[in-house]
ZATORZA-502020 format. One record per residue (C-alpha): residue number from 1; residue in three letters; x, y, z. Coordinates in nm, 2 decimals. Layout:
# ZATORZA-502020
{NUM 'ALA' {X Y Z}}
...
***
This chain:
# ZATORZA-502020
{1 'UNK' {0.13 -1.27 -1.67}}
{2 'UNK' {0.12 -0.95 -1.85}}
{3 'UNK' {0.27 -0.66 -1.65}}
{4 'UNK' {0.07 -0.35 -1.60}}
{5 'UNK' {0.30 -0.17 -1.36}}
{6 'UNK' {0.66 -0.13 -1.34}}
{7 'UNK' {0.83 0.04 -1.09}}
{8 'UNK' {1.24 0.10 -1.12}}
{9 'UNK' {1.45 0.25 -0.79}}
{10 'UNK' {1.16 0.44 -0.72}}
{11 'UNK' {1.31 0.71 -0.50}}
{12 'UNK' {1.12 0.99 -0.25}}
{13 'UNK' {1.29 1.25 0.00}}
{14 'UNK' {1.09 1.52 0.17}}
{15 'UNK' {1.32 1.83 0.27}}
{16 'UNK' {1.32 1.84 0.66}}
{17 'UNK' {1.15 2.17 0.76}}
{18 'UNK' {1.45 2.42 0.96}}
{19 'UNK' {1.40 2.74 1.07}}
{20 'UNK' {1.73 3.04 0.93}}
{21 'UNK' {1.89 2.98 1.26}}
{22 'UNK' {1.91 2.59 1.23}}
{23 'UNK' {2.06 2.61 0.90}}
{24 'UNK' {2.30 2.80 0.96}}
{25 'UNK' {2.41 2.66 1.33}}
{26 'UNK' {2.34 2.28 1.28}}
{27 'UNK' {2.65 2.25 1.07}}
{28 'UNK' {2.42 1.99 0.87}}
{29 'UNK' {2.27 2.17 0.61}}
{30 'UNK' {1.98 2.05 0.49}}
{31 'UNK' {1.81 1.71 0.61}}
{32 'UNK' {1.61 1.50 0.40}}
{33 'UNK' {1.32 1.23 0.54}}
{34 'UNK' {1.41 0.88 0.29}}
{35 'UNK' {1.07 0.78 0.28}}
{36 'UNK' {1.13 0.57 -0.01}}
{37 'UNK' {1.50 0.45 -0.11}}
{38 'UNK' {1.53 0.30 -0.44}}
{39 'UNK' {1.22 0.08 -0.44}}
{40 'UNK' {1.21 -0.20 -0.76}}
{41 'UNK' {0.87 -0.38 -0.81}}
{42 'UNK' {0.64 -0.52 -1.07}}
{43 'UNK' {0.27 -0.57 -1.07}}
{44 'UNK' {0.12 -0.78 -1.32}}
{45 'UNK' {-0.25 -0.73 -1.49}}
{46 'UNK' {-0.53 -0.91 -1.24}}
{47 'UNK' {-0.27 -0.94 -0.95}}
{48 'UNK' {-0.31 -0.84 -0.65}}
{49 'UNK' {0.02 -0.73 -0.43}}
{50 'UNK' {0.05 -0.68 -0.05}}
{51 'UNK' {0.28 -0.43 0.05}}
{52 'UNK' {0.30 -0.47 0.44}}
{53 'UNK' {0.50 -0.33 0.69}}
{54 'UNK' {0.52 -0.09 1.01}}
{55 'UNK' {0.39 0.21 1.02}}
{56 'UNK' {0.68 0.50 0.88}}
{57 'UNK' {0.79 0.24 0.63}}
{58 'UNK' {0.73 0.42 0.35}}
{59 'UNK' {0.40 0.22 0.20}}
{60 'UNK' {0.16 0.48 0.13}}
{61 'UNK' {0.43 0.71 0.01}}
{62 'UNK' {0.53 0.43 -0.23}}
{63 'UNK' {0.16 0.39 -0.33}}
{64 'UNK' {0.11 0.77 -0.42}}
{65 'UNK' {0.41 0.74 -0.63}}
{66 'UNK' {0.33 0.48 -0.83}}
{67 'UNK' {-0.02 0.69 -0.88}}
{68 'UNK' {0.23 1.04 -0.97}}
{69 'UNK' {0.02 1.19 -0.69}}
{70 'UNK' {0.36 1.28 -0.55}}
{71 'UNK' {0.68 1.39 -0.76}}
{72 'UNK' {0.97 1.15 -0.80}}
{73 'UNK' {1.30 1.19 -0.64}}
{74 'UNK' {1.44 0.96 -0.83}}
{75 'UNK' {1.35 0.63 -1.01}}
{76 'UNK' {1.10 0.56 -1.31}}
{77 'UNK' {0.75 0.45 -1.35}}
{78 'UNK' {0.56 0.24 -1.64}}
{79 'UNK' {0.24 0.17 -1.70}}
{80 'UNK' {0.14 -0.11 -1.92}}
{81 'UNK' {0.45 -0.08 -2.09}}
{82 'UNK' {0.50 0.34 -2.11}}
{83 'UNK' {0.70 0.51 -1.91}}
{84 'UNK' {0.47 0.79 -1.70}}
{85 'UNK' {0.72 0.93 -1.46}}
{86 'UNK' {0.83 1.19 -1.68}}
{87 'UNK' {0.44 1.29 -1.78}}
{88 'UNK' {0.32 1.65 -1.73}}
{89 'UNK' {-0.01 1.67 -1.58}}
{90 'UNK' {-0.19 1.78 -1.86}}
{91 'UNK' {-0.04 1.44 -2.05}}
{92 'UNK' {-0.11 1.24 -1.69}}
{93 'UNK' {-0.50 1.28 -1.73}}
{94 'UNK' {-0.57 0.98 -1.95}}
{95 'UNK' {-0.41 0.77 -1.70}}
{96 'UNK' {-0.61 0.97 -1.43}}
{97 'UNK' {-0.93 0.74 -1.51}}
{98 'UNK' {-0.74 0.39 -1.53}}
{99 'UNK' {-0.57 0.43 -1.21}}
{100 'UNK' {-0.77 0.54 -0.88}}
{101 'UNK' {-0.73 0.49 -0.46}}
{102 'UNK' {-0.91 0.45 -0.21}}
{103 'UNK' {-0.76 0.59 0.07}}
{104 'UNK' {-0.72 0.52 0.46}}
{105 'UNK' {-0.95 0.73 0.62}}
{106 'UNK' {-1.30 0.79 0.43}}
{107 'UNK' {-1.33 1.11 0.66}}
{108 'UNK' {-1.05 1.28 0.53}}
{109 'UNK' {-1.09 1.20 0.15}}
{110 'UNK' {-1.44 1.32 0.15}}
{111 'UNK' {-1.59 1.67 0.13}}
{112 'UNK' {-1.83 1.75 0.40}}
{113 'UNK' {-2.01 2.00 0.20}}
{114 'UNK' {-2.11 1.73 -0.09}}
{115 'UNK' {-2.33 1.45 -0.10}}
{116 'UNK' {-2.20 1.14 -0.13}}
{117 'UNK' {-2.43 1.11 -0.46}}
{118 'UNK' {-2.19 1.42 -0.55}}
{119 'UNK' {-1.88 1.29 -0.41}}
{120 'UNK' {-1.96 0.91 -0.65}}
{121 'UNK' {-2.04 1.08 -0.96}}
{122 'UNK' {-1.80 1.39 -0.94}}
{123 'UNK' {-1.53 1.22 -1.14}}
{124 'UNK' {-1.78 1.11 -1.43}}
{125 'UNK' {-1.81 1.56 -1.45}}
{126 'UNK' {-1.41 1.60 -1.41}}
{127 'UNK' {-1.30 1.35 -1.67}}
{128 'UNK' {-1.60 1.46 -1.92}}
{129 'UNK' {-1.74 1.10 -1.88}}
{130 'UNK' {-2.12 1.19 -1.81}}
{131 'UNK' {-2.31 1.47 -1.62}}
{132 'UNK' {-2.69 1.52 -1.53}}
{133 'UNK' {-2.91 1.24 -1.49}}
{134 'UNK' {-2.69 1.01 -1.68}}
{135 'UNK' {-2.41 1.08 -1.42}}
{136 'UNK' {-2.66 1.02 -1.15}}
{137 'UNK' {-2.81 0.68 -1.27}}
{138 'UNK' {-2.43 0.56 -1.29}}
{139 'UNK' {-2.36 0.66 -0.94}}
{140 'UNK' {-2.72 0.49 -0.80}}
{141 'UNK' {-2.62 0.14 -0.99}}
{142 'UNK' {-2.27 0.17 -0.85}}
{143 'UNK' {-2.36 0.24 -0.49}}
{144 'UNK' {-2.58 -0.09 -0.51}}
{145 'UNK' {-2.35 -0.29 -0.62}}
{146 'UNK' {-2.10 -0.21 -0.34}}
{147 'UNK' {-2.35 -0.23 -0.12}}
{148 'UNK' {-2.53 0.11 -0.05}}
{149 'UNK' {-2.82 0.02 -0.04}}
{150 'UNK' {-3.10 0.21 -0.02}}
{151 'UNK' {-2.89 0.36 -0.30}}
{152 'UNK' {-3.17 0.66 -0.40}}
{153 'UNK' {-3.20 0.75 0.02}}
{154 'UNK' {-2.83 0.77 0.06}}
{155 'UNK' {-2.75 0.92 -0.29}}
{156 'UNK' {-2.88 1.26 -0.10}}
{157 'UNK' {-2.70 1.22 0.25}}
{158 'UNK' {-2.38 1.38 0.35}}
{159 'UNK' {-2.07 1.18 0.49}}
{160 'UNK' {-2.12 1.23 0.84}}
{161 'UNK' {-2.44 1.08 0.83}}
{162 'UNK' {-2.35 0.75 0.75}}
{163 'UNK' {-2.20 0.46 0.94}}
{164 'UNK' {-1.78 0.42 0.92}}
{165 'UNK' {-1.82 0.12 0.69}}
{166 'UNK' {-2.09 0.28 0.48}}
{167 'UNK' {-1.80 0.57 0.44}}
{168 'UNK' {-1.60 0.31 0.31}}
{169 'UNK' {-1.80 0.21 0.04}}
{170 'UNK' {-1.83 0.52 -0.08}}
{171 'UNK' {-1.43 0.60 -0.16}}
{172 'UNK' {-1.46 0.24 -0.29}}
{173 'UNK' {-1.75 0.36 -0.52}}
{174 'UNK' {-1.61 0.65 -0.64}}
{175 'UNK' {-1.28 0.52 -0.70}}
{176 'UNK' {-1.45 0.25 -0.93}}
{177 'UNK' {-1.70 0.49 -1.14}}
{178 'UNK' {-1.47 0.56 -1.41}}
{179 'UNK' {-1.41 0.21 -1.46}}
{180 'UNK' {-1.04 0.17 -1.36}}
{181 'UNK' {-0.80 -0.09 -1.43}}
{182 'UNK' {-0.58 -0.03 -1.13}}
{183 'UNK' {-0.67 0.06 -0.78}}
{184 'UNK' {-0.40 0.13 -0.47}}
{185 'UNK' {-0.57 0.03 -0.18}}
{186 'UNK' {-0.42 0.23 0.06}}
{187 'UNK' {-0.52 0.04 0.41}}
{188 'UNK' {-0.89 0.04 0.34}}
{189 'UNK' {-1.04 -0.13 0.62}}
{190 'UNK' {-0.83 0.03 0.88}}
{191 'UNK' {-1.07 0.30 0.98}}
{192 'UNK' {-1.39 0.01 0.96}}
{193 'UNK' {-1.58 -0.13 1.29}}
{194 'UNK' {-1.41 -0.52 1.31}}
{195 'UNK' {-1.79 -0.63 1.27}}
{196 'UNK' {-1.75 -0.46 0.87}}
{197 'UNK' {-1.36 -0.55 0.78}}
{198 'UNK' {-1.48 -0.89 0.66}}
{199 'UNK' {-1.74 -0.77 0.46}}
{200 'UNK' {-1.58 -0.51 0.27}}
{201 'UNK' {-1.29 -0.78 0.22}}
{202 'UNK' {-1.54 -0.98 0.06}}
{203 'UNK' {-1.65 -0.71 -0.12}}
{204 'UNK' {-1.33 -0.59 -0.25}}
{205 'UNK' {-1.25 -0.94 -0.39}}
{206 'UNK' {-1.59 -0.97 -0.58}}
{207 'UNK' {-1.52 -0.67 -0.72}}
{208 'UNK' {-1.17 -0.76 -0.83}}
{209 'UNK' {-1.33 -0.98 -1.06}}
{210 'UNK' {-1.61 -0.78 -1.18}}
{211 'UNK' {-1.43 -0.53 -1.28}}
{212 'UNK' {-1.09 -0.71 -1.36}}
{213 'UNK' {-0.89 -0.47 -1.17}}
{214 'UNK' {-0.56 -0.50 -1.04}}
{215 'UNK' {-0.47 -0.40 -0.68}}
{216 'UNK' {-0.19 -0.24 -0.46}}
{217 'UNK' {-0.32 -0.32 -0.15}}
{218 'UNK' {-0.13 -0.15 0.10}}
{219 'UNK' {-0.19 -0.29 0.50}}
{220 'UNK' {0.00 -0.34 0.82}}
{221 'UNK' {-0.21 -0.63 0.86}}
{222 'UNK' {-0.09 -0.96 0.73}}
{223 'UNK' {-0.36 -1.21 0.80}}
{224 'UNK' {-0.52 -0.96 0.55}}
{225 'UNK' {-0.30 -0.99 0.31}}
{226 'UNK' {-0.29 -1.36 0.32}}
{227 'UNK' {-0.66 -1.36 0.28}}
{228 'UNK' {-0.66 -1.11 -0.05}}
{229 'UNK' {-0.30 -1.07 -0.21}}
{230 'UNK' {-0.13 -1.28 -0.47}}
{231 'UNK' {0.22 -1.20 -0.34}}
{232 'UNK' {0.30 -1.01 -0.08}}
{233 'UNK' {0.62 -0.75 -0.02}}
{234 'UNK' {0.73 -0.64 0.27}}
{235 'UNK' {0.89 -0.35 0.38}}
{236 'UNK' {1.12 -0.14 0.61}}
{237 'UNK' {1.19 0.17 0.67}}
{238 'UNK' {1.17 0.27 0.33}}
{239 'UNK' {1.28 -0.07 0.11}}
{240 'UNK' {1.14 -0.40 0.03}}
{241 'UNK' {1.33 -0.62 0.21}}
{242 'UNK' {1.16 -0.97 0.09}}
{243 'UNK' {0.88 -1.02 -0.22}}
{244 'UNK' {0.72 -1.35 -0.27}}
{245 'UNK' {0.41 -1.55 -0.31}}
{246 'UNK' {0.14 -1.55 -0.07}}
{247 'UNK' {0.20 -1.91 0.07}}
{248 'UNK' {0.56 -1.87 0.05}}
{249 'UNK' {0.58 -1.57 0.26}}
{250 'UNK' {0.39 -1.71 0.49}}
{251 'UNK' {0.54 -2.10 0.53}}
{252 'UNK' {0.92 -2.03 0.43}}
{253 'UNK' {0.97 -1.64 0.52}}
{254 'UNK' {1.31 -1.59 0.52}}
{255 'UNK' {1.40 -1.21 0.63}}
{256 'UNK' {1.43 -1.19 0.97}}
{257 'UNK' {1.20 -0.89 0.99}}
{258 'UNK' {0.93 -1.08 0.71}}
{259 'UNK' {0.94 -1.36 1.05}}
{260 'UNK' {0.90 -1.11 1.30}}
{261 'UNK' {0.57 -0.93 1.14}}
{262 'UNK' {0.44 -1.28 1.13}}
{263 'UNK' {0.54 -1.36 1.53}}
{264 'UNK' {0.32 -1.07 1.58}}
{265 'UNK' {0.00 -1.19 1.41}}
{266 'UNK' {-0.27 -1.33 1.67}}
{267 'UNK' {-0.29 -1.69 1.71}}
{268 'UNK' {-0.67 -1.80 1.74}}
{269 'UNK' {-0.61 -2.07 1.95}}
{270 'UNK' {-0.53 -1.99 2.35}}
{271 'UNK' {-0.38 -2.25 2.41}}
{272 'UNK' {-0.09 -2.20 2.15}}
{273 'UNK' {0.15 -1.93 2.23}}
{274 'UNK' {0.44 -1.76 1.98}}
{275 'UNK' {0.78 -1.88 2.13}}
{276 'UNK' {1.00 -1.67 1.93}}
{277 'UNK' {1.07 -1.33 2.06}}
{278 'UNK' {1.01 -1.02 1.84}}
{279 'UNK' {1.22 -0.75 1.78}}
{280 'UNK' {1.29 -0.50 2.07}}
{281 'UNK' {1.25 -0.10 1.96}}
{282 'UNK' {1.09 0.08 1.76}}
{283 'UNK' {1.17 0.14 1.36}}
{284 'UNK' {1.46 0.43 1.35}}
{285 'UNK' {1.39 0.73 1.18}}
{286 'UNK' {1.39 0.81 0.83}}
{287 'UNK' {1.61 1.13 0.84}}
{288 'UNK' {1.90 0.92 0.95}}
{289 'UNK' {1.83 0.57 0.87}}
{290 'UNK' {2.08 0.30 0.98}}
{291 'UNK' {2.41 0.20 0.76}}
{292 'UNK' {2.37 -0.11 0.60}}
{293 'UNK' {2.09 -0.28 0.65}}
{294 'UNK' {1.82 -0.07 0.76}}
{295 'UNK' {1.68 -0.37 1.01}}
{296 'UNK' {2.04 -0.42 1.20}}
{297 'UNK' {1.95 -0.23 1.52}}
{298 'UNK' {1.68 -0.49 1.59}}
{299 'UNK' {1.77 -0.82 1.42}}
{300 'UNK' {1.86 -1.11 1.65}}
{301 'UNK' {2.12 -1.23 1.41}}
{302 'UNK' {2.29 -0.91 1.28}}
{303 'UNK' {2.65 -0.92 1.24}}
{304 'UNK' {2.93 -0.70 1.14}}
{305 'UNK' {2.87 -0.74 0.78}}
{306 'UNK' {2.51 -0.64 0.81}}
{307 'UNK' {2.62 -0.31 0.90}}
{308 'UNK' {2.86 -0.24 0.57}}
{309 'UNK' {2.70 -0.20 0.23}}
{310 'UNK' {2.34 -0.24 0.14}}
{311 'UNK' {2.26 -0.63 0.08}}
{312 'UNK' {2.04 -0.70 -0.27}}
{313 'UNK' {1.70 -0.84 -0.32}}
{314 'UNK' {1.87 -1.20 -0.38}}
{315 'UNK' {1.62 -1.50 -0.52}}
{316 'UNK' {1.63 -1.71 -0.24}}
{317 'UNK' {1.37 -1.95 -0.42}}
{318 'UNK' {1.18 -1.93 -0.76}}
{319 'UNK' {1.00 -1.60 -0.74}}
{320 'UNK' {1.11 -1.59 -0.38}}
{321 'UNK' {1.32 -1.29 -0.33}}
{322 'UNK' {1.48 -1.13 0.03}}
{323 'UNK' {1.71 -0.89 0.12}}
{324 'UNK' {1.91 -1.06 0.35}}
{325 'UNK' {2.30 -1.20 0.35}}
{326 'UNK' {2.21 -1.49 0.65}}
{327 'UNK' {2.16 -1.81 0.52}}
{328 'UNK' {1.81 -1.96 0.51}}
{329 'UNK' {1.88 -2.17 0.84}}
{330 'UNK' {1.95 -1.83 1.03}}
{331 'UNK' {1.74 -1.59 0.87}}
{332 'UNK' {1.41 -1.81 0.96}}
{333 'UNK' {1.35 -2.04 0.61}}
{334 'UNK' {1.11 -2.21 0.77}}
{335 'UNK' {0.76 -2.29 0.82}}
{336 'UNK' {0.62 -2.02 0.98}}
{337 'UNK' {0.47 -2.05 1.35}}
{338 'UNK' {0.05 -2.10 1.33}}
***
C-alpha cells in the first residue's frame, strides 16, 4: 500500500501556565504537559486508522499535529513522501486543501453568525477554488450528497437551527468541498443523538469510497472502530502502546491496557457478563507521567522492570506491534472476551 502519511517521534509539550511567585518558590521551574511523547505511525493511501484511547491520551493533539494545526515539539512529518513539518504557512497552503477535519463538536467549529450555505462553501472563497454562484451550486450538490436534504431550504439556515446530527453533516460537508485526500476524524459522532451515530457511520464509509479518502479517525469508542478502521492504535497517556489490524486487535490484543478498553465495551447479550476486572484509577497526569511504562500504576501484571526504561513498540506478530515486555500468555494474547 502506498503511504500517504508518515509520522516520526512526533513530539508535543504545552508549557504549564505559573504565576511570578510559583516560579520562583516551586523550586521546579517550569512544567511541561507531554501530551504527545515521541509518537511513530504510518497511514497508507485509502486506509483508514483508529486511534483509540481514554480521554487525556493525547489523540486529538496527535491528530492536529499531523494536520500542522499545532507546532511540533519535536519529531517530523511527511506527506506522500515530503517532509511538511518544517513548512511555513505560506508554503503549508497547498496542503491546506488535501488535508481537512472534522472536528468533535459541530457547535464549536461553526460560526453562528454564518449560514451553513456560507460555512460549506467558505473554503471554495479562501483557497481561490470558486466564488458566487459557482461556489453555491458546489455547496447545494455537496449537502445532498451527505445528506442535507432539502439542500436549497437549509443552504440559508444558521447552525442552531438545525438538528445535532444535521450539524454533523455540515463540518463533514465542508471538510470535503475542496475535495481532500485526507480527513482526521476527530471523534465525529460523539456529540450525535445514538438514533444518528449509525447513519453518519454509514455515511462516512460511503463517502470514503467516493471520494477515495484516507481517514484518521480518532474515538474512544472501539466497537466504532471495529466497524470502520483498517487497523487500529491505541494509546496512553501520550504513546501508542499497541498498533495492529482490525481483527487482530480485537481477537489476539496483547497490551494489557489494548485488553482492558475492550473489557469495557458493552456486551449485547444480558446474559454474558465480562469476568475480567478492569483497571482501577484513573489515567495519571501528563505533567508528571509515570517512569517506565506509562500504564504501570494500573496494570495487573506490572513488575519491577515495567517501572525502568521505556519498553519499544516490539512485533509481536506480522503487522502486530505492542509496547509491552510480558509475554503474550500474561499480557492477554488471546481471544478477546465477546
Amino acid at each position: 500500500m502506498e503511504e500517504l502519511i508518515r509520522a516520526d517521534n512526533l513530539v508535543k509539550n504545552f508549557p504549564v501556565q505559573k504565576g511570578i511567585l510559583d516560579l520562583l518558590f516551586s523550586g521546579r521551574g517550569q512544567q511541561y504537559v507531554h501530551a504527545v511523547d515521541d509518537v511513530s505511525l504510518t497511514i497508507g493511501r485509502g486506509e483508514v486508522l483508529g486511534l483509540a484511547g481514554e480521554s487525556g491520551s493525547g489523540k486529538s493533539t496527535t491528530g492536529r499535529l499531523i494536520l500542522r494545526l499545532l507546532d511540533l515539539t519535536g519529531g517530523k512529518l511527511f506527506y506522500a513522501g515530503r517532509e511538511i513539518s518544517s513548512l511555513k504557512q505560506a508554503e503549508l497552503r497547498q496542503y491546506r486543501m488535501k488535508m481537512q477535519v472534522v472536528f468533535q463538536d459541530p457547535d464549536s467549529s461553526l460560526s453562528p453568525r454564518m449560514t451553513v450555505g456560507d460555512a460549506i462553501s467558505d473554503p471554495l472563497r479562501i483557497h481561490g477554488l470558486s466564488s458566487g454562484a459557482e461556489a453555491k451550486r458546489t455547496a447545494i450538490s455537496l449537502m445532498e450528497r451527505v445528506g442535507l436534504t432539502p439542500a436549497e431550504f437549509l443552504y440559508r439556515k444558521y447552525p442552531h437551527q438545525l438538528s445535532g446530527g444535521q450539524t454533523q453533516r455540515v463540518v463533514i460537508a465542508r471538510a470535503l468541498v475542496t475535495n481532500p485526500e485526507f480527513l482526521v476524524a476527530d471523534e465525529p459522532i460523539a456529540m450525535a443523538d445514538v438514533s444518528v451515530r449509525a447513519m453518519i457511520l454509514e455515511q462516512m464509509k460511503q463517502l470514503k469510497e467516493e471520494f477515495s479518502l484516507t481517514y484518521l479517525f480518532i474515538t474512544h469508542d472501539l466497537a466504532t472502530a471495529k466497524y470502520l478502521c483498517d487497523r487500529v492504535a491505541i494509546m496512553y497517556l501520550g504513546r501508542i502502546v499497541e498498533i495492529a489490524g482490525r481483527d487482530d486487535i480485537f481477537r489476539m490484543p496483547h497490551h494489557p491496557y489494548t485488553k482492558a478498553l475492550l473489557q469495557a465495551v458493552p456486551v449485547p447479550d444480558p446474559c454474558e457478563r465480562r469476568k475480567d476486572a478492569i483497571p482501577r484509577g484513573e489515567i495519571p497526569s501528563a505533567i508528571n507521567p509515570p517512569s517506565g511504562c506509562h500504564f504501570h500504576p494500573r496494570c495487573p501484571f506490572a513488575m519491577e522492570e515495567c517501572k525502568i526504561g521505556r519498553p519499544p513498540l516490539k512485533e509481536v506478530s506480522p503487522g502486530h506491534f505492542s509496547a509491552c515486555i510480558l509475554g503474550a500468555e500474561t499480557a492477554g494474547m488471546s481471544p478477546a472476551a465477546g
